[in-house]
N, C-alpha and C positions, 0 to 999 in steps of 0.2 A: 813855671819856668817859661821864658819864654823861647820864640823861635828861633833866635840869632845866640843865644844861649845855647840853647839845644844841639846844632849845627856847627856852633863851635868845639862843645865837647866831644862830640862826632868825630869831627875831623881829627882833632887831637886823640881819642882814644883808638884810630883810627891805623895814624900814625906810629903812635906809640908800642900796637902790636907788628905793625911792618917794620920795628925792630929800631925805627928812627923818629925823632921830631924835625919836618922841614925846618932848615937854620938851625938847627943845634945839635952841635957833634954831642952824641950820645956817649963816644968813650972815654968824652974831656973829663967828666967828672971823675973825681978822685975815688977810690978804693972805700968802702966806709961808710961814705956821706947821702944823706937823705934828704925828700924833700927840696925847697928852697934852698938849701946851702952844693946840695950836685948842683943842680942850673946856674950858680952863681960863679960856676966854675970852668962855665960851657960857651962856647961862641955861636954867638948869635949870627947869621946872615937874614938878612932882611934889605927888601928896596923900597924904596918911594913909589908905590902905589894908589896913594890918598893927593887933593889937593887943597884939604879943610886945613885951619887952624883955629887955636884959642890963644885965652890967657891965662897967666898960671892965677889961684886963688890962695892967695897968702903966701908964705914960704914955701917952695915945693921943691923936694925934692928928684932928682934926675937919677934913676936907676940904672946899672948895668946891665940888667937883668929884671921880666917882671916879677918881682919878687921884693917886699920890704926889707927885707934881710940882706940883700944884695946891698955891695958901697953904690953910695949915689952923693952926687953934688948938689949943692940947695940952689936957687934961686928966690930973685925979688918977687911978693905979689906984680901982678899984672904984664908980668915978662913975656912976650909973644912966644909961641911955640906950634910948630909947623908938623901936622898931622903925616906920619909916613905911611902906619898901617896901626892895629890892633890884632891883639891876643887874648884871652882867655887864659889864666895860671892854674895851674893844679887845683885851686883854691877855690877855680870858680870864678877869680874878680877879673875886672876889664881892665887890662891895661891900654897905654897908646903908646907907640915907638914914633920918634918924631927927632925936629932937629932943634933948640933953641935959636931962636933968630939974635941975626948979628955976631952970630959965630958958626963954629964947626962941632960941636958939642953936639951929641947924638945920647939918644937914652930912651928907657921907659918909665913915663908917668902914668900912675894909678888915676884913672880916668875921674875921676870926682874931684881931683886937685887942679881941673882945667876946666875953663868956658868950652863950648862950642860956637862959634862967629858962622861959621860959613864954608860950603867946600866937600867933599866927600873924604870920606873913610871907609876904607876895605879891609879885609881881612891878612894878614899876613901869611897866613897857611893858603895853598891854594884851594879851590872848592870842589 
């Protein structure tokens, strides 16, 4: 595993026993629900941190949430997308929260469904 792996779960399991996840109200989720489907349920607070962008790779969907399971809007291959910060899910996988260019559309895409071009990216949790 690597370092930046490592450092993430860290942080998040960190988090998670101080009772909270930075940007996500913990008591938004519903009574019941597990996994992916609580976070799907929770508000995210995040800011622009990062100053990289890519392009999307095929159709890609836009999350509300990092989570597959959460609703997300699709876009066109090759559609810019402007890096805000990254997460680590429950799961393990990389997301990136970012904005679609040429609008106001905000979301998390599953990092393998975007180039990298240029620019930094940080972590969304603080360190």
């Amino acid at each position: 595993m690597d370092l930046r792996k490592r450092v993430g779960r860290l942080v998040a399991a960190g988090a998670l026993l101080a009772g909270s996840l930075v940007g996500v109200s913990a008591t938004s989720a519903s009574a019941g629900e597990s996994g992916a489907e609580a976070f799907c349920n929770t508000v995210d607070q995040v800011r622009n941190s990062s100053s990289g962008f890519g392009f999307f790779l095929g159709t890609v969907p836009v999350h509300t949430h990092p989570y597959g399971a959460c609703a997300a809007t699709n876009y066109r291959s090759g559609t810019k997308f402007y890096y805000w910060c990254y997460r680590y899910n429950d799961y393990g996988n990389f997301w990136i929260f970012g904005r679609v260019a040429g609008s106001d559309f905000i979301g998390w895409v599953y990092s393998p469904n975007v180039t990298w071009e240029t620019g930094s990216l940080n972590s969304c949790d603080p360190s």
